[in-house]
Chimera marker file (.cmm) of the C-alpha trace (Angstrom):
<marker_set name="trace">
<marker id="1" x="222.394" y="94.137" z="128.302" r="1" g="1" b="0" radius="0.5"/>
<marker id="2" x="222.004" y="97.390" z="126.822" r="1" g="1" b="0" radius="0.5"/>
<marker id="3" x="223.341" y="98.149" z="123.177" r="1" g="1" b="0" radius="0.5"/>
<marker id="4" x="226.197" y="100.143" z="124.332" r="1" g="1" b="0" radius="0.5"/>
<marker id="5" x="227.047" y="97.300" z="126.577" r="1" g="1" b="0" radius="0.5"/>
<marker id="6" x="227.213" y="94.853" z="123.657" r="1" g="1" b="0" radius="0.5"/>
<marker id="7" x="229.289" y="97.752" z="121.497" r="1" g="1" b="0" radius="0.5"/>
<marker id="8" x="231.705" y="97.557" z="124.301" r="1" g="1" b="0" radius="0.5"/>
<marker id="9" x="231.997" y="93.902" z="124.702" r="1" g="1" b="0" radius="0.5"/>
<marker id="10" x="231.817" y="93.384" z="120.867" r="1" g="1" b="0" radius="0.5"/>
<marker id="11" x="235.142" y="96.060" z="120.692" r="1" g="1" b="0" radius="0.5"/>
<marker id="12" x="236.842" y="93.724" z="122.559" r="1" g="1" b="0" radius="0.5"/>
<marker id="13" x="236.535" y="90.928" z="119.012" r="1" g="1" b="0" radius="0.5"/>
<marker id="14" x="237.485" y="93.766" z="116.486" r="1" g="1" b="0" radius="0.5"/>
<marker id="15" x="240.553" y="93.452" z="115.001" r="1" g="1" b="0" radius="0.5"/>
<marker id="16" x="241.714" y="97.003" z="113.509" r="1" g="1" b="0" radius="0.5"/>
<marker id="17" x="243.931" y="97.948" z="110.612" r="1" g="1" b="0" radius="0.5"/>
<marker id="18" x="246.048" y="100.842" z="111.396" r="1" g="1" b="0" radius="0.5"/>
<marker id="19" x="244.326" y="103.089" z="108.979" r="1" g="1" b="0" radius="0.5"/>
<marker id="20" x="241.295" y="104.701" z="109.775" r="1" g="1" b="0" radius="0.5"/>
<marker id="21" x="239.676" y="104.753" z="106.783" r="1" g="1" b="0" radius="0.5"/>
<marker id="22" x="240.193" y="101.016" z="105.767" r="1" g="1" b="0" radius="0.5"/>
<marker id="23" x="238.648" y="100.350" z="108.981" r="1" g="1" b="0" radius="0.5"/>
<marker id="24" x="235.501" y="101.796" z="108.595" r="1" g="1" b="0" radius="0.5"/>
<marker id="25" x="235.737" y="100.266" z="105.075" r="1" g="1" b="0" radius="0.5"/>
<marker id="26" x="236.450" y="96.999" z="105.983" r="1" g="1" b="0" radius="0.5"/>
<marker id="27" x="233.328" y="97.301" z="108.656" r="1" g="1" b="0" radius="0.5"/>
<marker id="28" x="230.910" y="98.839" z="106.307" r="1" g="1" b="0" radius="0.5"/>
<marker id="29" x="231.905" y="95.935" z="103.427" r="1" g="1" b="0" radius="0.5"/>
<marker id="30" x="231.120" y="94.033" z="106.628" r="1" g="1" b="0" radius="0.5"/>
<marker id="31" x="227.861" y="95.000" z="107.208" r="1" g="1" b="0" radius="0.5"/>
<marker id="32" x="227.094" y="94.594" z="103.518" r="1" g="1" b="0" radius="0.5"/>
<marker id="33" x="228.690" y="90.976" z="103.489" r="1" g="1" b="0" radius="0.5"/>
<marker id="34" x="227.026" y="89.327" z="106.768" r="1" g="1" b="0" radius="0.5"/>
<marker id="35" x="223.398" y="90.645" z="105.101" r="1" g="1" b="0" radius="0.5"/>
<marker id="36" x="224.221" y="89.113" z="101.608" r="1" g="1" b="0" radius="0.5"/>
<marker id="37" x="224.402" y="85.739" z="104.032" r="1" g="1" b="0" radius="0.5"/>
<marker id="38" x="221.321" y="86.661" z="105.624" r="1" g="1" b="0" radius="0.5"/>
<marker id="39" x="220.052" y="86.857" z="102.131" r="1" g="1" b="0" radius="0.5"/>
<marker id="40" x="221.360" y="84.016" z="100.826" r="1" g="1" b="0" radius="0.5"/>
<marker id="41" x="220.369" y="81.534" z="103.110" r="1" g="1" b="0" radius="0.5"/>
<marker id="42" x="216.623" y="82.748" z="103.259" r="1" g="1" b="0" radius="0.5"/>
<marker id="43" x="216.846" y="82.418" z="99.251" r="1" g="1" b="0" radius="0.5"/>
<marker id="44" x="217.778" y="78.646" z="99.613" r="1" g="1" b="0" radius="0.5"/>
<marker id="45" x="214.692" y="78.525" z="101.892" r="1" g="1" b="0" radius="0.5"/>
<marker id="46" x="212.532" y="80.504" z="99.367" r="1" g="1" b="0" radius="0.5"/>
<marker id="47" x="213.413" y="79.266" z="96.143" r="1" g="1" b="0" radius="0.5"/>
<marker id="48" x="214.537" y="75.294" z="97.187" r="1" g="1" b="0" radius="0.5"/>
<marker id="49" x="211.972" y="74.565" z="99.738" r="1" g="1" b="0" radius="0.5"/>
<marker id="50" x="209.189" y="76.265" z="99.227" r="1" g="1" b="0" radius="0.5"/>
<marker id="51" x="209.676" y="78.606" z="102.521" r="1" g="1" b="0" radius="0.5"/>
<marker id="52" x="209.786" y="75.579" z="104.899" r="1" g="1" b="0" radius="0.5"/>
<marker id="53" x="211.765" y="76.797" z="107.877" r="1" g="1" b="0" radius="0.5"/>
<marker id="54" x="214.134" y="74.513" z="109.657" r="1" g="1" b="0" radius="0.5"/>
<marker id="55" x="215.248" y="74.883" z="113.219" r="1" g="1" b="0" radius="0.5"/>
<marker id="56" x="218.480" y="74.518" z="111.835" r="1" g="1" b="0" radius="0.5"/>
<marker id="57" x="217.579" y="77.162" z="108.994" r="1" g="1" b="0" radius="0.5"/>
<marker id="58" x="216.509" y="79.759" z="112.426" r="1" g="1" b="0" radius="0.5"/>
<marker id="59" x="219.589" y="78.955" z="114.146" r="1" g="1" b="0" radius="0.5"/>
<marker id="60" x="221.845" y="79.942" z="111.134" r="1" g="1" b="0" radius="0.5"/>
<marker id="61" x="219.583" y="82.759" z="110.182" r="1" g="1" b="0" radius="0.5"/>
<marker id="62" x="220.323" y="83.978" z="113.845" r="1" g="1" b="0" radius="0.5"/>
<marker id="63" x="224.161" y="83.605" z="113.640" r="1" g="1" b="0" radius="0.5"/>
<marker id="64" x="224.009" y="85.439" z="110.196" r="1" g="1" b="0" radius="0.5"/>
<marker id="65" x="222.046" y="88.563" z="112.046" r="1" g="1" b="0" radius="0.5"/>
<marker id="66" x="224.214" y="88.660" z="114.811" r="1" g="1" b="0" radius="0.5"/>
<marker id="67" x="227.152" y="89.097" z="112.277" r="1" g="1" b="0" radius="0.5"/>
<marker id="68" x="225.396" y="91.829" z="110.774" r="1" g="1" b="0" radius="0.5"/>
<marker id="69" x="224.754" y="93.232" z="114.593" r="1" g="1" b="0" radius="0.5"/>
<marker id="70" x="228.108" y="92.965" z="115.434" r="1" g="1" b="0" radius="0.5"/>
<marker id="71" x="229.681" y="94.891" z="112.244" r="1" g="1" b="0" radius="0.5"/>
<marker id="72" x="227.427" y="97.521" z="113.252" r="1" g="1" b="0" radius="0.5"/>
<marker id="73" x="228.351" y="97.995" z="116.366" r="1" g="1" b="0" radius="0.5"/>
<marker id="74" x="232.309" y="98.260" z="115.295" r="1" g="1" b="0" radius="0.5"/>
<marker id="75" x="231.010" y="100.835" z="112.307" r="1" g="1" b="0" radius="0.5"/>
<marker id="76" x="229.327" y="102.763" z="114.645" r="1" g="1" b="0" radius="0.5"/>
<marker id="77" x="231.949" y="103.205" z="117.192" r="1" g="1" b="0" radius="0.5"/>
<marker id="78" x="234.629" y="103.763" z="114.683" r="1" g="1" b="0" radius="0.5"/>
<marker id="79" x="232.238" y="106.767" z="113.436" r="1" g="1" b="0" radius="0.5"/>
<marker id="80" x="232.096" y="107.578" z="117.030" r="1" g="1" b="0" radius="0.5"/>
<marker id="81" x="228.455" y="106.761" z="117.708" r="1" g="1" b="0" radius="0.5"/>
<marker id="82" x="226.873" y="105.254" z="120.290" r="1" g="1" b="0" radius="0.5"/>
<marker id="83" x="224.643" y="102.016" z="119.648" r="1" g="1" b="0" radius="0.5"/>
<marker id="84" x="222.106" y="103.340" z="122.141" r="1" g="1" b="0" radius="0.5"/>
<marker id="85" x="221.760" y="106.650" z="120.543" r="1" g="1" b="0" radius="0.5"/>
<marker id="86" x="221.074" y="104.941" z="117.245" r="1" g="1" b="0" radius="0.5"/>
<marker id="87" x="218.528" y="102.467" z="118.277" r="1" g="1" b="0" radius="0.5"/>
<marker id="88" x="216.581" y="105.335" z="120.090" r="1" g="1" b="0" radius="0.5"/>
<marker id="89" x="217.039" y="107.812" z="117.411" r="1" g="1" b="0" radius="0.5"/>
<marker id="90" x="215.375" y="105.292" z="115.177" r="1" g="1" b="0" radius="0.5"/>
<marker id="91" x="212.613" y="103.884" z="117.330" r="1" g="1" b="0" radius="0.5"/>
<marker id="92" x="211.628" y="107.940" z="117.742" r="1" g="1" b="0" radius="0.5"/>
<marker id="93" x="212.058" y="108.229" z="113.897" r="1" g="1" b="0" radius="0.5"/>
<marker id="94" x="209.685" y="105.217" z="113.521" r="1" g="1" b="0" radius="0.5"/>
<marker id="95" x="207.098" y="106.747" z="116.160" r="1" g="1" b="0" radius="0.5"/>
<marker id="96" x="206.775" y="109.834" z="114.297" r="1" g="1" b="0" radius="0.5"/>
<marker id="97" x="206.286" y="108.058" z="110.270" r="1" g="1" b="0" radius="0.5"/>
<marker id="98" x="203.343" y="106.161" z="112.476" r="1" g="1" b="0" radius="0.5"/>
<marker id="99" x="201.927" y="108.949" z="113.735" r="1" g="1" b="0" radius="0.5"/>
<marker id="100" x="202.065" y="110.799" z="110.480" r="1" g="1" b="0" radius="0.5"/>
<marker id="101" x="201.338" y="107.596" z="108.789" r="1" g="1" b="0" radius="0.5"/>
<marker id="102" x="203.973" y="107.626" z="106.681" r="1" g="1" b="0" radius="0.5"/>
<marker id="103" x="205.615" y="104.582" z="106.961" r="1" g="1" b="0" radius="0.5"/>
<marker id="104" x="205.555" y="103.296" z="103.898" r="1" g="1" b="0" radius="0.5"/>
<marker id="105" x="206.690" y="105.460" z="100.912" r="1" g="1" b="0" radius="0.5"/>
<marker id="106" x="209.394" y="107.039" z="99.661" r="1" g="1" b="0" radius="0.5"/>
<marker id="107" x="212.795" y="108.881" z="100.747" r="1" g="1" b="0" radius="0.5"/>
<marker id="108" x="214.849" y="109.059" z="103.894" r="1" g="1" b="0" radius="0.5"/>
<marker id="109" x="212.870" y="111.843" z="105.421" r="1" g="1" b="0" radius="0.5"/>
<marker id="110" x="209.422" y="111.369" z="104.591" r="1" g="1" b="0" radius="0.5"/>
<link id1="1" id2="2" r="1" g="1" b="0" radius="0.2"/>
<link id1="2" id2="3" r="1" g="1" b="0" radius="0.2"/>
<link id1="3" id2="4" r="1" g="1" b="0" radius="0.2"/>
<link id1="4" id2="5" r="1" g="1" b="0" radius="0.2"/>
<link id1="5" id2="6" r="1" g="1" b="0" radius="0.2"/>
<link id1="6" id2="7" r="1" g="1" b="0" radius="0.2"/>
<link id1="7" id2="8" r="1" g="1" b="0" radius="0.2"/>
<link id1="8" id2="9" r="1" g="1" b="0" radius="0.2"/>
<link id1="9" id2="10" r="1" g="1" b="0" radius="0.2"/>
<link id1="10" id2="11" r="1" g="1" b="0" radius="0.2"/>
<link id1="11" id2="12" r="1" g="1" b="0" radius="0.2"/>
<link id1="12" id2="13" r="1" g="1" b="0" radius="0.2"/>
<link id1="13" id2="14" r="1" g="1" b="0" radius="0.2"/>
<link id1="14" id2="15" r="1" g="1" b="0" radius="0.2"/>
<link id1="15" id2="16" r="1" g="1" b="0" radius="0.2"/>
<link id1="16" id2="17" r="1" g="1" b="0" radius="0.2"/>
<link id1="17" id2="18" r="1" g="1" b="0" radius="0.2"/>
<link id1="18" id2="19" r="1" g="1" b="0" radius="0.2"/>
<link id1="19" id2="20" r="1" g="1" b="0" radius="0.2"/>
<link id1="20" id2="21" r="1" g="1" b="0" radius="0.2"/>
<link id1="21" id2="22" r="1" g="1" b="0" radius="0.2"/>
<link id1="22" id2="23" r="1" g="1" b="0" radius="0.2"/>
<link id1="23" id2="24" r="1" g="1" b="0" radius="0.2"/>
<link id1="24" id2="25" r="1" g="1" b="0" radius="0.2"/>
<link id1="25" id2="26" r="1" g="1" b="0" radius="0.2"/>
<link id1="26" id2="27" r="1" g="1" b="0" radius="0.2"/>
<link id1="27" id2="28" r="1" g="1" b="0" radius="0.2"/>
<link id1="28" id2="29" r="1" g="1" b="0" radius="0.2"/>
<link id1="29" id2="30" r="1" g="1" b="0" radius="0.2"/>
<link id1="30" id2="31" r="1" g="1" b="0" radius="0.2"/>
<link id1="31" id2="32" r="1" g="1" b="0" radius="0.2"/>
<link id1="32" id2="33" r="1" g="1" b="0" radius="0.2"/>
<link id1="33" id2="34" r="1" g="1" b="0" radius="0.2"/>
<link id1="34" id2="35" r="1" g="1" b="0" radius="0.2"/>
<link id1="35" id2="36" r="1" g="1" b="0" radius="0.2"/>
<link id1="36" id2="37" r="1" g="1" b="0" radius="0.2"/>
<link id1="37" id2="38" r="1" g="1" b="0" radius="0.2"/>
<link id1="38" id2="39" r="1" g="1" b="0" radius="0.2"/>
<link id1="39" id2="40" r="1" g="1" b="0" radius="0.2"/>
<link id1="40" id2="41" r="1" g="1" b="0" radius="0.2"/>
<link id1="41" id2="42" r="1" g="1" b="0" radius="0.2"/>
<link id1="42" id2="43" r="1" g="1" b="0" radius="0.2"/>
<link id1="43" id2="44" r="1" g="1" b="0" radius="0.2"/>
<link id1="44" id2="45" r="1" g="1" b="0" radius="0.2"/>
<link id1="45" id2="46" r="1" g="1" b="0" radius="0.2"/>
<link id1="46" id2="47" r="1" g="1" b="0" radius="0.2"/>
<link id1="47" id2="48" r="1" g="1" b="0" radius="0.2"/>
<link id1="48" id2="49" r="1" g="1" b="0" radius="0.2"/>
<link id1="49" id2="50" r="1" g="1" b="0" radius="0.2"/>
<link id1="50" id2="51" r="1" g="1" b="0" radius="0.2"/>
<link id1="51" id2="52" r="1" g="1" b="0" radius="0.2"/>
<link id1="52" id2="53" r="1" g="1" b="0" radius="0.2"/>
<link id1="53" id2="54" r="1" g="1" b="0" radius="0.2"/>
<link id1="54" id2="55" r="1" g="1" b="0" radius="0.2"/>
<link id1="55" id2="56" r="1" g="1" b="0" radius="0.2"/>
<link id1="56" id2="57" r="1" g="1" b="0" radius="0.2"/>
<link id1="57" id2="58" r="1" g="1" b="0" radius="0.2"/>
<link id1="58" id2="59" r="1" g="1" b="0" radius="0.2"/>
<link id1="59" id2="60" r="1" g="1" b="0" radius="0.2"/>
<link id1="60" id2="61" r="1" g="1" b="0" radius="0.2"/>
<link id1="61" id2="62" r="1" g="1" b="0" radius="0.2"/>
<link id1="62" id2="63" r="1" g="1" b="0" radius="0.2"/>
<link id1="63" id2="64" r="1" g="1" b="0" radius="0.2"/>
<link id1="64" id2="65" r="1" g="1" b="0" radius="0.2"/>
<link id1="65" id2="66" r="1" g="1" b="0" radius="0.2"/>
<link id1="66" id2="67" r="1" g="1" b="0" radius="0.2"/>
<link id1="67" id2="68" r="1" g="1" b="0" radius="0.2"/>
<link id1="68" id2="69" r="1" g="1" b="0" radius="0.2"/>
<link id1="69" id2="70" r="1" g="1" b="0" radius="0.2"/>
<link id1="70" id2="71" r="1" g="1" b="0" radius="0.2"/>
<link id1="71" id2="72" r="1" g="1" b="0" radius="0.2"/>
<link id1="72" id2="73" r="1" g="1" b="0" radius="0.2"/>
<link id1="73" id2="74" r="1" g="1" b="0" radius="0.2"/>
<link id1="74" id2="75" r="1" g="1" b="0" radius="0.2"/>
<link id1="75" id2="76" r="1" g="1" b="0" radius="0.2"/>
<link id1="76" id2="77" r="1" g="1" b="0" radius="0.2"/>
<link id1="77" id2="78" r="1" g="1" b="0" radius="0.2"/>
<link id1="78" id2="79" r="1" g="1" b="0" radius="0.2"/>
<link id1="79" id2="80" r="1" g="1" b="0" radius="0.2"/>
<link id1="80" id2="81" r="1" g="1" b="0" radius="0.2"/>
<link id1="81" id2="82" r="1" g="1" b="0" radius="0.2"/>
<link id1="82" id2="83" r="1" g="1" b="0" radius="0.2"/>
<link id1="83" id2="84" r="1" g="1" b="0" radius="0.2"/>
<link id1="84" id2="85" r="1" g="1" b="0" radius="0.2"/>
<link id1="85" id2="86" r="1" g="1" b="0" radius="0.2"/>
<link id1="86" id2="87" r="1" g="1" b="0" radius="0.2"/>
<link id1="87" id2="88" r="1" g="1" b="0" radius="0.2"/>
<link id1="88" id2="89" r="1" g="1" b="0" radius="0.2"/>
<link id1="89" id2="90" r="1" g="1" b="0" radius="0.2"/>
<link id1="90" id2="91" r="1" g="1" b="0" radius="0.2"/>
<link id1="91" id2="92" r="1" g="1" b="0" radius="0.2"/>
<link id1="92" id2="93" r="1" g="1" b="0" radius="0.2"/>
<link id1="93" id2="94" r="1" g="1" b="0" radius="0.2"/>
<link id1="94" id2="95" r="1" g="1" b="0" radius="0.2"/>
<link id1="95" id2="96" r="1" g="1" b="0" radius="0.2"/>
<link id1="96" id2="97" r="1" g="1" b="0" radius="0.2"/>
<link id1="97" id2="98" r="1" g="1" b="0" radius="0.2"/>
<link id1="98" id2="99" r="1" g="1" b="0" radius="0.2"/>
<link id1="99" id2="100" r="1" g="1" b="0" radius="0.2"/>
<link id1="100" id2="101" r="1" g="1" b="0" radius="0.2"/>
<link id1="101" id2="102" r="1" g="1" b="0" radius="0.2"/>
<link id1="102" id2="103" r="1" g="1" b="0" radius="0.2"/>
<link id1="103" id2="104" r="1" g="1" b="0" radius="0.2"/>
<link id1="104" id2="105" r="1" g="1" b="0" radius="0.2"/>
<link id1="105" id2="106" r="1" g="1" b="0" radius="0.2"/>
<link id1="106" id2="107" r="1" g="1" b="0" radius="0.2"/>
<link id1="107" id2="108" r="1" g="1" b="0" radius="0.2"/>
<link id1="108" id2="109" r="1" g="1" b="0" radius="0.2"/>
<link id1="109" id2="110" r="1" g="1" b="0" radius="0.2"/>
</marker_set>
């Protein structure tokens, strides 16, 4: 399956509010919201048992990402971008800060 495939078959969940802007609102807030639960649960891990994983603790941790995947996809086709185009824009952006060697630092366009 290809990214855009999954935009197109994750379209077909997304429930849309007549205005345009509180849609890409209520997907960005999205976005935020499923990560916060990615968060969350790898705190519990973290801070109540001392970074043991679970195989439950990976199966929730991989619902929680798909959430985040999903939103995504609905933000970026409301903005009229396609998933593909932004996973290959940023595996070339990620080429180039490892060729230059800049991955880690500072700023958006370093």
């Amino acid at each position: 399956m290809t990214f855009d495939e999954y935009q197109k078959q994750a379209l077909k969940t997304a429930i849309s509010n007549p205005d345009p802007l509180m849609d890409k609102t209520i997907w960005a807030m999205g976005v935020a919201g499923e990560a916060g639960e990615v968060i969350e649960k790898w705190k519990k891990i973290v801070a109540y048992r001392d970074g043991v994983i679970t195989d439950e603790d990976i199966t929730e941790l991989g619902k929680e990402l798909g959430d985040v995947v999903w939103y995504i996809a609905i933000l970026a086709d409301s903005l009229g971008l396609s998933f593909d185009d932004i996973m290959q824009k940023n595996l070339t952006k990620l080429a180039d800060r490892q060729k230059r060697g800049v991955q880690k630092g500072a700023g958006d366009n370093r």
